[in-house]
N, C-alpha and C positions, 0 to 999 in steps of 0.2 A: 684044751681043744677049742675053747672058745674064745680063748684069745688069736688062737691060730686065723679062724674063721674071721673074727673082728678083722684083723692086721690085712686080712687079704681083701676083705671086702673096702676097707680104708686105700687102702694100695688099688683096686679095680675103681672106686669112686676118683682119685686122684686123674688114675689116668683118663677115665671119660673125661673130666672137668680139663684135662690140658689138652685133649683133641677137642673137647667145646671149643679151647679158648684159642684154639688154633685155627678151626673153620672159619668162627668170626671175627677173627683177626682182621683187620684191611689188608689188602697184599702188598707188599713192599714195591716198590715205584722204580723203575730204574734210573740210572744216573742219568740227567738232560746230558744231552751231548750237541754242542761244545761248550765243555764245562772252564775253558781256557785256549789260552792261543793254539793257533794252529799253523803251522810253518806247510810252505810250498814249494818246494825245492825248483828250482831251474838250472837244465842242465847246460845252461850256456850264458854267455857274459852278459854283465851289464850293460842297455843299450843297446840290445838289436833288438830283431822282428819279436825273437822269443820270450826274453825278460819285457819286452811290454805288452807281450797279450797277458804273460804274466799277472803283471800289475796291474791291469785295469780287470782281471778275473778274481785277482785276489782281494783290492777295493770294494767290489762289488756282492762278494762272498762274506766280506768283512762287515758289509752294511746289513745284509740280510742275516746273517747268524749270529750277531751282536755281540765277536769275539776277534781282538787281531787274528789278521792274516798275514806272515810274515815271509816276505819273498827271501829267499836264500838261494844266491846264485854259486852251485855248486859245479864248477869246470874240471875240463881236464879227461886226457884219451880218447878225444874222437866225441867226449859224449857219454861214455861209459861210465865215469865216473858219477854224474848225478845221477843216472839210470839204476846204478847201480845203487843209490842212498835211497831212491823211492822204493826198488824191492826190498829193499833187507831192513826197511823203517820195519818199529812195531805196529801190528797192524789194528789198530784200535782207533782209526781216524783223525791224530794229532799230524798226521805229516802226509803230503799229497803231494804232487809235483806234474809237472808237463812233463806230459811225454810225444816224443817227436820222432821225426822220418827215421832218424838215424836208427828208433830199437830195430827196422826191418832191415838195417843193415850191418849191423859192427857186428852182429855173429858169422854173418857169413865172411866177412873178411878177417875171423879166429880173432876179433878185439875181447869177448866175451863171450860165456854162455846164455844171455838174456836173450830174451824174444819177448815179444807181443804176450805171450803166455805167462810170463813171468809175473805180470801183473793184475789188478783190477781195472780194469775199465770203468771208467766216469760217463764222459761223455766228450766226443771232438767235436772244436770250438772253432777250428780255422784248416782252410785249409789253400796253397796257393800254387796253381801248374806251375810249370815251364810257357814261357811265350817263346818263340823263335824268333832273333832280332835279329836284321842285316842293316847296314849303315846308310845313311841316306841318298849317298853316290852308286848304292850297290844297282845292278840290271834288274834285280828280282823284285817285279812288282807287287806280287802278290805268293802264296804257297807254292803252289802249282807250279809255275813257273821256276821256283826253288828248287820244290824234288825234281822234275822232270831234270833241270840242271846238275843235279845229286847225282841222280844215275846215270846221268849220259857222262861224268868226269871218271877220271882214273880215281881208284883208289889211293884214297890219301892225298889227294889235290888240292880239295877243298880242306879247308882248316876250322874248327869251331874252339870255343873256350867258353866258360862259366863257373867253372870252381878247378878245384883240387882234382887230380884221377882217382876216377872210385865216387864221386861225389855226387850229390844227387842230383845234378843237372849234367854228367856226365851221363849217369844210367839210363836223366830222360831222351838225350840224344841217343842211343846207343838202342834204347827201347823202340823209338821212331823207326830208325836204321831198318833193324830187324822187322818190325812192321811194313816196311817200304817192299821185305823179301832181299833186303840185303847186308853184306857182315857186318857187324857192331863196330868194325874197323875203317871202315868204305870213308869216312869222314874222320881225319886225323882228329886227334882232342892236344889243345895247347894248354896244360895245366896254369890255374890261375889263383890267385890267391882271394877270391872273389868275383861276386859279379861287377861290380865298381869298377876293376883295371880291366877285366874282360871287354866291358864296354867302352874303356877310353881306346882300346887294344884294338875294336870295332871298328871305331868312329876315325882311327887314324890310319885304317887299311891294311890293319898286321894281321887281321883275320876274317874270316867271309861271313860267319854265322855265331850271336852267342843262345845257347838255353839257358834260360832263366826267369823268374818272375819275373810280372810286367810291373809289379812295383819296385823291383829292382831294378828295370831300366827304365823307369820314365824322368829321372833328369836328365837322361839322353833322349829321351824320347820328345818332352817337353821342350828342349834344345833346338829342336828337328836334326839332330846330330843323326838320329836313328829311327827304324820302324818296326812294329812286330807284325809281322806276318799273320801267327796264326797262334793257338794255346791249347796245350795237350788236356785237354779238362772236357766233361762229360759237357757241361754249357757253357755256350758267355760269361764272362764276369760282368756285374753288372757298372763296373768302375771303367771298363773297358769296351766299353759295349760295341765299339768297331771293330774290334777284333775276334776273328773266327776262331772258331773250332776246327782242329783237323779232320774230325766227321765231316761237319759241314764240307770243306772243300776238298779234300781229298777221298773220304770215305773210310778215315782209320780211323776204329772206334779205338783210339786209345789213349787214354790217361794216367796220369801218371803228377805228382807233388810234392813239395813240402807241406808238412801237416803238424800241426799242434792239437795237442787234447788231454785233459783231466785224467789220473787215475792213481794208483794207491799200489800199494803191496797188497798180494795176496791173503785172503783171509779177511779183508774187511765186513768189519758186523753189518749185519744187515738192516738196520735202524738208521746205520749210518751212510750207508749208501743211497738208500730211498733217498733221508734229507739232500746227500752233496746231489744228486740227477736231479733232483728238485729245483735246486735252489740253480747248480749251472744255467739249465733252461729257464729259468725265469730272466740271470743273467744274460743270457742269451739274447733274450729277447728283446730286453731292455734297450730303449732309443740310446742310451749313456754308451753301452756297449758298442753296437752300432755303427754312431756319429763315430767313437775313438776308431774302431777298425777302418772305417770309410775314407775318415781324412789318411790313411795311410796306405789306401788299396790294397790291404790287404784281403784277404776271398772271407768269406763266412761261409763255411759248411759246419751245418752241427749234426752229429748222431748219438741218439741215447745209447745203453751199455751195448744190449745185443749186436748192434747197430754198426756203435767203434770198433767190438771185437772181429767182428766178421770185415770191417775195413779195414784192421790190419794183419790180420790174418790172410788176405787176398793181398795187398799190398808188400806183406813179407815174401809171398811165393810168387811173386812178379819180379820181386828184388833181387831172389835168388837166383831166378831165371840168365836174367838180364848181366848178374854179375859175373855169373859162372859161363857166362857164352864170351863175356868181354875177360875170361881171364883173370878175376878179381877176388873168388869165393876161395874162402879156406878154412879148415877146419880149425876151432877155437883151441888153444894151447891149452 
C-alpha cells in the first residue's frame, strides 16, 4: 500500500515539476518571415507597363525585407494564366504577384472563374485612365466640342480604336458612351492590336478617336502628331497636368483604368500581411519609386487592403455592366 501511495505521489510530483517546467519555459518564437526568397509572379510579358512596376516594387521589397525578390513573368490566356499561379500559390507568403485590370474582366468573358475575391489584397500601386486622343488635324478642339460631335453623328460614323474588342480601353469608350445616355455601339470600335498602331492609325486619318493612356500616347503626343482632349479619372494626372477630367468639362463623373496592385492567394497569415502593406507603402512612398513611375507617366494611386478590395470590387461590377450592355459577358466554361 505504501508503495502504491509512494509511486502516485512520485508520478503527482513529476507531473507538477513538467507543468513548472512548462510555464517557465520561454515561449517558442515564430519563424521570421522571409525566411528566403520570394517570387512575384507577373501576369504579362517582359517589358511593358506591368513587368516594370513589377520590378521596380520588387527591388524595393527586396531592399527592405533583406530577401530576393524574383519576378517571374508568367503569360498566356488573356492573363488568366498568371492570375491563375497567384491564387492557387501556397499561401504562406513565398509567392505574390500583380494583379491587374484584367481579374475584373476574364470572368465575365467565361476565360475563368477568378475574381477580385479570389485573392488577398496588398495594396494598389498604379493606376492609369483612359485619355481621349484625336489627331492633330482633327476639328475637335477641346471635349465638348467632341461629344456634342458624338451625338449629333449617325451611329457608327465616327470610328475609334485602342486595343483588341473587349479590351479595356474598348469598355472605357463604350462606358463614356453610355454615360453620354447613349448605346455602347453609337461609336464603332476598329480593333487594334495596341495603343501604338491605334495611334499611327490616328495620326494618319483612318480613325477619328483613340482611348487610352496618356502615357500611351504621348510619342504622339510629344510629336504634335496628336492631342488628348480629356481623362476618364476622378483628378488630373499630375504628368499631365493640362489635360481635363471629364467632370471637369463635361460633368461625367466617370472613371474608369488600367490598374496594377500587390496581392497573394487567399489565406495569407496575418504576420505576413501587416509586414507586405507595410513595407508596399513605405515603397510607395519612396522618392526611388516615384522618380521610376514619373519618368514614365505612369498615374500613382495607392490603397491599402480595405481600400484595393473595395476598388476592385466596384470596378468588377462596372466591368460587368459595361460588358454585358456591349455584348461581351459570358458565363465562364
Amino acid at each position: 500500500m505504501s508503495k502504491t501511495i509512494d509511486r502516485r505521489g512520485v508520478l503527482k510530483g513529476a507531473v507538477a515539476a513538467s507543468a513548472a517546467g512548462i510555464i517557465a519555459a520561454p515561449a517558442i518564437a515564430q519563424p521570421k518571415w522571409p525566411a528566403r526568397p520570394i517570387t512575384m509572379i507577373c501576369p504579362w510579358g517582359a517589358g511593358g507597363g506591368t513587368d516594370a512596376t513589377a520590378r521596380i516594387v520588387a527591388a524595393m521589397l527586396e531592399k527592405s525585407l533583406g530577401q530576393p525578390v524574383n519576378v517571374v513573368n508568367r503569360t498566356g490566356g488573356s492573363g488568366v494564366v498568371g492570375h491563375s499561379a497567384i491564387a492557387t500559390a501556397a499561401p504562406d507568403g513565398y509567392t505574390i504577384g500583380m494583379l491587374t485590370v484584367e481579374i475584373s474582366m476574364m470572368h465575365h468573358m467565361g476565360l475563368t472563374e477568378l475574381t477580385p475575391a479570389s485573392y488577398t489584397p496588398l495594396a494598389l500601386m498604379n493606376e492609369d485612365p483612359p485619355g481621349v486622343q484625336v489627331s492633330a488635324s482633327s476639328p475637335y478642339k477641346d471635349i465638348k466640342a467632341l461629344a456634342d460631335a458624338i451625338k449629333a453623328a449617325p451611329a457608327g460614323k465616327m470610328k475609334a480604336s485602342g486595343t483588341g474588342q473587349g479590351g479595356i480601353w474598348h469598355l472605357a469608350l463604350i462606358g463614356w458612351l453610355m454615360a453620354m445616355g447613349l448605346k455602347p455601339d453609337h461609336v464603332a470600335w476598329a480593333p487594334s492590336n495596341g495603343a501604338a498602331p491605334a495611334m499611327q492609325d490616328l495620326a494618319a486619318g483612318g480613325i477619328d478617336i483613340v482611348t487610352c493612356s496618356v502615357p500611351e500616347a504621348r510619342a504622339m503626343l510629344d510629336a504634335g502628331k496628336a492631342r488628348s482632349l480629356a481623362i476618364m479619372a476622378k483628378e488630373r494626372n499630375p504628368q499631365f497636368k493640362d489635360v481635363p477630367t471629364l467632370n471637369e468639362t463635361l460633368g461625367i463623373n466617370y472613371s474608369v483604368g488600367a490598374w496594377r496592385g500587390i496581392g497573394g492567394p487567399k489565406g495569407l497569415p496575418e504576420n505576413v500581411q501587416k509586414i507586405l502593406v507595410e513595407e508596399l507603402k513605405k515603397a510607395y512612398d519612396a522618392k526611388e519609386f516615384k522618380d521610376f513611375m514619373n519618368a514614365r507617366g505612369f498615374g500613382m494611386t495607392f490603397a491599402d487592403q480595405a481600400g484595393f478590395a473595395k476598388f476592385m470590387a466596384d470596378g468588377d461590377k462596372a466591368m460587368g455592366t459595361a460588358m454585358a450592355a456591349a455584348g461581351l459577358a459570358r458565363k465562364a466554361s
